[in-house]
C-alpha positions as CSV (number, residue, x, y, z in Angstrom):
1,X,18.5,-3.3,-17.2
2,X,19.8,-5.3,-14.6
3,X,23.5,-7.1,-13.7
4,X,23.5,-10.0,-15.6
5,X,26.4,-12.9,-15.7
6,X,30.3,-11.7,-15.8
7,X,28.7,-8.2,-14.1
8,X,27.5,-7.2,-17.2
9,X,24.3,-5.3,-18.4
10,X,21.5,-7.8,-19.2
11,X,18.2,-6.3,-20.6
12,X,15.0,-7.6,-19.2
13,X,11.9,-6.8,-20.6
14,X,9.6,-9.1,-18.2
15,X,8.2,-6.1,-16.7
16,X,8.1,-3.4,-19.0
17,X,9.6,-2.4,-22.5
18,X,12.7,0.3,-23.1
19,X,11.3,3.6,-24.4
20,X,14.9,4.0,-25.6
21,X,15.1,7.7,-23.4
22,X,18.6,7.0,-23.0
23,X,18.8,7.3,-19.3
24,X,21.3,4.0,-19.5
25,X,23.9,5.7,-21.6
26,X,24.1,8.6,-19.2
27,X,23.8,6.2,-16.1
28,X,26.9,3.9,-17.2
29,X,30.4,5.4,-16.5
30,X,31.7,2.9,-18.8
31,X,31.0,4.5,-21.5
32,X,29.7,1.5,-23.4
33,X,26.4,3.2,-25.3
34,X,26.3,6.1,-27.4
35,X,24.5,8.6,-25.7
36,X,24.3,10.5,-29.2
37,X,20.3,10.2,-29.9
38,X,19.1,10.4,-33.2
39,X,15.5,9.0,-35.0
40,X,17.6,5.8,-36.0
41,X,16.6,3.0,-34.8
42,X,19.1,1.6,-31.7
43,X,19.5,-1.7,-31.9
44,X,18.8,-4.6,-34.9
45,X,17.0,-6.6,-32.4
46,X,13.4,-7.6,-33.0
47,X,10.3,-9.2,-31.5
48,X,9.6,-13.1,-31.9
49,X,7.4,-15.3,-31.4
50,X,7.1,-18.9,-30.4
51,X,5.3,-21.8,-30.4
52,X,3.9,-21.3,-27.2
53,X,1.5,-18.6,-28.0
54,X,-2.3,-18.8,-27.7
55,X,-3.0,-18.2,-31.0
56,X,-1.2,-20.8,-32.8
57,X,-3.4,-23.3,-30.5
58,X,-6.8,-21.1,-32.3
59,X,-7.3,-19.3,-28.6
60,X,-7.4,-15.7,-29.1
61,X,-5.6,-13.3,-26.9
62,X,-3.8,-10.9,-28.7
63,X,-2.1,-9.1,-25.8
64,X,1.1,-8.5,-28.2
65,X,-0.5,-6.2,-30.7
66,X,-1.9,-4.2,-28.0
67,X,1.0,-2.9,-26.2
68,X,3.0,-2.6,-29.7
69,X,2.7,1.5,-30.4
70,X,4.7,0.8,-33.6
71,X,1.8,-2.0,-35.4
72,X,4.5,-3.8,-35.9
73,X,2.6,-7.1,-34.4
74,X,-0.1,-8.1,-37.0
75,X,-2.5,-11.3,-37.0
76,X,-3.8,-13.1,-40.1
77,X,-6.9,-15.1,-40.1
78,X,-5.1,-18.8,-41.6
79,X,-7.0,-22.3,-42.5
80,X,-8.2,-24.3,-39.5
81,X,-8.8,-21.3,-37.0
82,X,-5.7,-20.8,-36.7
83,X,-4.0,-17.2,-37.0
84,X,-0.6,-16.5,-38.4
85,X,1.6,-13.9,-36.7
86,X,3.8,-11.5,-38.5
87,X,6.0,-9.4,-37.0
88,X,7.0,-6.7,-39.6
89,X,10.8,-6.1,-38.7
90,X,10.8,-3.0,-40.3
91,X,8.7,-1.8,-37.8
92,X,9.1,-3.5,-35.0
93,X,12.3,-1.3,-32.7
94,X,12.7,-4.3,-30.6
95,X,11.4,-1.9,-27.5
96,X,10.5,-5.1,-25.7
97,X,7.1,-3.7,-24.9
98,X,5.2,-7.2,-26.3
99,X,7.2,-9.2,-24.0
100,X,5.9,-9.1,-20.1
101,X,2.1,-8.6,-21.4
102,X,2.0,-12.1,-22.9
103,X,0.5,-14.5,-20.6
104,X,2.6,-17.5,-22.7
105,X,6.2,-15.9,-22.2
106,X,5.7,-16.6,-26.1
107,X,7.5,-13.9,-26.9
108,X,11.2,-12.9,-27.0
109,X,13.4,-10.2,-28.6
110,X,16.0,-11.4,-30.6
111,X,18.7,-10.7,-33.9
112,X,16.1,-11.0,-36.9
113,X,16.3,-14.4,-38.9
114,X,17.8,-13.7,-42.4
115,X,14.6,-14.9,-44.4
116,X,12.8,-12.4,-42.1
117,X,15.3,-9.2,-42.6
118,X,15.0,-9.5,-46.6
119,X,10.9,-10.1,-46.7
């Protein structure tokens, strides 16, 4: 986390993802987080990702699905050479952890798309 614009929190996951250990909620004296932690998931936010990526231009790489500990990341072989990404929301925590690996800045986390949050 970082000071973002206004002075308020801004989550940046260009170096690493959150492992969601909660060490925010007890650093802020605002008391803006819930430092209640339970096996729910924390947030509705979720991995995308964009046009940029290798793998819609057929080059593989991949980096993504490494560094996702959840699977949530999965690659389908598609017509042309191409490969279609999935994300599967209901895996995916939003952790963030796909984000600085990708050499593409392809990827971002963001509020699921509606289509995607009833597949």
């Amino acid at each position: 986390m970082r000071r973002g614009d206004g002075g308020y929190p801004e989550i940046v996951f260009s170096q690493a993802g959150c492992t969601f250990c909660g060490a925010c909620a007890e650093a802020c004296g605002e008391g803006c987080f819930h430092a209640e932690r339970d096996d729910r998931v924390p947030w509705s936010y979720v991995a995308s990702v964009g046009e940029d990526c290798l793998e819609h231009r057929g080059i593989s790489c991949r980096a993504c699905e490494s560094w996702c500990e959840e699977r949530a990341i999965r690659f389908r072989p598609a017509l042309g050479g191409r490969t279609d990404i999935r994300i599967e929301t209901t895996s995916c925590t939003g952790c963030g952890a796909c984000v600085a690996p990708c050499p593409q800045n392809a990827i971002s986390i963001t509020e699921p798309q509606l289509e995607e949050a009833v597949a």
